[in-house]
C-alpha positions in Angstrom: 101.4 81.8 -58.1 98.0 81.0 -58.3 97.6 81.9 -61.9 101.1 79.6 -63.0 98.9 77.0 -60.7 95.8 77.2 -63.1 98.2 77.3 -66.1 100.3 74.2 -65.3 96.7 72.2 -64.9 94.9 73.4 -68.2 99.2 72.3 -69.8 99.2 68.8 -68.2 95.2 68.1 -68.9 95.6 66.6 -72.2 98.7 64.1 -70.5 95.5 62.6 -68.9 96.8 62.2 -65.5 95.4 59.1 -63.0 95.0 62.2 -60.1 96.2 64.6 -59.3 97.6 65.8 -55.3 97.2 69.1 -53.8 99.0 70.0 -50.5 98.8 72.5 -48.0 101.6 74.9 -45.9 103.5 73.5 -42.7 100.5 73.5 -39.8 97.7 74.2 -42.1 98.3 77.6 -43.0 96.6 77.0 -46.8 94.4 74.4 -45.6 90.9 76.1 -46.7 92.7 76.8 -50.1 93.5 73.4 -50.8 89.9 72.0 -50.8 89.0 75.3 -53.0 91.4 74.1 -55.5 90.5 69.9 -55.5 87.2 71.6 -55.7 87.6 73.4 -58.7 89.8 70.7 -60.2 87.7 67.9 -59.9 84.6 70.4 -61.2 86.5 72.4 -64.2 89.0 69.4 -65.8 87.4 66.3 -64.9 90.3 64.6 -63.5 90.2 62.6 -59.8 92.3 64.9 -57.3 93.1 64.3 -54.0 93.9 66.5 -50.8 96.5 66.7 -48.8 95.0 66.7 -44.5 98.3 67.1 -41.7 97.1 66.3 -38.3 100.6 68.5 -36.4 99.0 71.5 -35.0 95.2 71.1 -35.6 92.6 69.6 -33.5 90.6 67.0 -33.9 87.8 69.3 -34.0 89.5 70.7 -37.1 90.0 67.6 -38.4 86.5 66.8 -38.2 85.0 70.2 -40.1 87.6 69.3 -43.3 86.3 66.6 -43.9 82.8 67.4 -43.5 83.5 70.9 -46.0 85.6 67.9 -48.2 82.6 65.9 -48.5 80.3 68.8 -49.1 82.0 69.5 -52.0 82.3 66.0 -53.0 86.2 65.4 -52.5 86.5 61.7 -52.0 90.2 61.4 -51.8 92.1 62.2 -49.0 96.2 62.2 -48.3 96.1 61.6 -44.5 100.1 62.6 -42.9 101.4 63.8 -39.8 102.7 66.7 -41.3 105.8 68.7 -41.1 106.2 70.9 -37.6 106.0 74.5 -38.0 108.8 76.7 -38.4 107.6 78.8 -35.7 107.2 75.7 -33.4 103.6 75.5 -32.8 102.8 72.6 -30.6 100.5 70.0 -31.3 96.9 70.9 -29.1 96.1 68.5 -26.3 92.9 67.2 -28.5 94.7 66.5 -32.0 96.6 63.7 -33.0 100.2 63.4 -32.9 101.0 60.3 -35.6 99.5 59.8 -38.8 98.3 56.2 -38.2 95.3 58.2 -35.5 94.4 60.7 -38.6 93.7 57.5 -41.1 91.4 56.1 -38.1 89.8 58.6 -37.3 88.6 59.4 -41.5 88.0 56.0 -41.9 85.5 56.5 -38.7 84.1 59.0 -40.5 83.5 56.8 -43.8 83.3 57.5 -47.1 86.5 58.5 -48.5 89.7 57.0 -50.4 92.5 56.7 -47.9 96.3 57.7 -48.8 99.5 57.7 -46.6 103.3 58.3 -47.3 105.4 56.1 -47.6 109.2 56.3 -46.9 111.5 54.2 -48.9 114.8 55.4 -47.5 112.9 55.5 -43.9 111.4 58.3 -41.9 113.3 60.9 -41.0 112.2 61.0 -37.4 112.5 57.1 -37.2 115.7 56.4 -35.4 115.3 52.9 -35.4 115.8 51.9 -38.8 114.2 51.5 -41.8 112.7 48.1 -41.2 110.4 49.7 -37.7 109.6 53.0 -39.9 108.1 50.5 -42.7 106.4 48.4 -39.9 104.9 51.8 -38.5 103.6 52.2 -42.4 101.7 48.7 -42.1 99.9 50.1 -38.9 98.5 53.0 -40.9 97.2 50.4 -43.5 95.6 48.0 -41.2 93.6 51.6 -39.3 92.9 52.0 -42.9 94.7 53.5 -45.6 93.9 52.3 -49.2 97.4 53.0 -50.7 100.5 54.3 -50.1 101.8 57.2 -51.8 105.8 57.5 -51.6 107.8 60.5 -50.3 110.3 61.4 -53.3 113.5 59.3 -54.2 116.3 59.0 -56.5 117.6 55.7 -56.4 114.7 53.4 -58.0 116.7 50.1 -55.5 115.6 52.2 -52.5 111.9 52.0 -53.6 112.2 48.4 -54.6 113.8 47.4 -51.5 110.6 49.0 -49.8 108.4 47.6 -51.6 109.4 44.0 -51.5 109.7 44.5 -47.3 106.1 45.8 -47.5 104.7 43.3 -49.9 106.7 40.1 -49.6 107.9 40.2 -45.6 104.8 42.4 -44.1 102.1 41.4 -46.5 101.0 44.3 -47.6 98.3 44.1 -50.9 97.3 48.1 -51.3 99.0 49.7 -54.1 102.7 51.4 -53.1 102.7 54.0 -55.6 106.2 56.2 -56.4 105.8 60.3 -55.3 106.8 61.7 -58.2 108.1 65.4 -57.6 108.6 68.2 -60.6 112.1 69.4 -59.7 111.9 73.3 -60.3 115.0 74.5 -58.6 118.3 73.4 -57.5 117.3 75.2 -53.3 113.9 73.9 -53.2 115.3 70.2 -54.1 117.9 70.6 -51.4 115.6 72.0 -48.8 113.2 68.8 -49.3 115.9 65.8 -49.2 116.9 67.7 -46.2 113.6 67.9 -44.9 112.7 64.3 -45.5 115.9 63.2 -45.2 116.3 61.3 -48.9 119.8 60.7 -50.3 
């Protein structure tokens, strides 16, 4: 996979992509690999990239030496989400974090990096309370400081303008809201991530 990995990079480089996202396994379990691969990215194609950092199932401690190996290798640009759980149900140690909003503070305590969070235009999936508290919960993680939102995956283009408009026109949001976009490589990997994220 690894080798397909480095392919599909050197195929898309001449595209000249804005950044690129790397992301990690449910509780971390690739999390050293990912800042080998923004590493080498960033060093070997030029291009701005951007890790993913889940705060389920990792303590703060944790936390705290990826983004001091992220800065030694000069990785700016940092995804900061809650994460999915575990399929083996690993609970979250007493000294992590249990919501996204408490990862963004605690990087932007530790200064110098780029700030992203997700975004849900169809809502949360955990969020039972609507659509309108999950996007309220998203303006929380901007004002602890996220620079811009990054959008979990959708297919009807009203559901991210809906979204948007709430964010920008009701909550006041200014950072840049920008669409996930998701290569679709299979027919049972699309399924399995609506139905983890919970898009229509």
């Amino acid at each position: 996979m690894e080798e397909a990995l480095w392919e599909t990079v050197k195929t898309l480089e001449p595209f000249g992509p804005r950044f690129v996202s790397v992301t990690y396994g449910a509780g971390g379990s690739t999390r050293d690999k990912t800042l080998a691969i923004v590493d080498r990215i960033q060093r070997d194609h030029s291009t701005t990239t951007m890790a993913h950092l889940t705060c389920i199932s990792t303590s703060t401690a944790d936390i705290e030496r990826y983004l001091l190996e992220a800065r030694g290798r000069g990785i700016r640009n940092i995804l900061a989400l809650r994460g999915d759980l575990p399929q083996d149900g690993i609970t979250p140690p007493q000294n992590g974090f249990e919501y996204s909003y408490q990862l963004v503070a605690c990087i932007k305590r530790a200064g110098g990096f780029s700030i992203g969070t997700a975004g849900f235009p169809e809502s949360h999936i955990a969020c039972t309370e609507g659509k309108h508290v999950d996007w309220q919960r998203l303006k929380a993680k901007i004002d602890h400081g996220a620079d811009f939102v990054l959008t979990q995956l959708f297919f009807d283009n009203d559901d991210y303008f809906t979204f948007r408009d709430y964010l920008v026109e009701t909550l006041g949001v200014t950072v840049p809201i920008t669409p996930g976009v998701l290569p679709i490589l299979n027919t049972a990997q699309i399924k399995r991530f609506t139905q983890i994220c919970g898009a229509t």
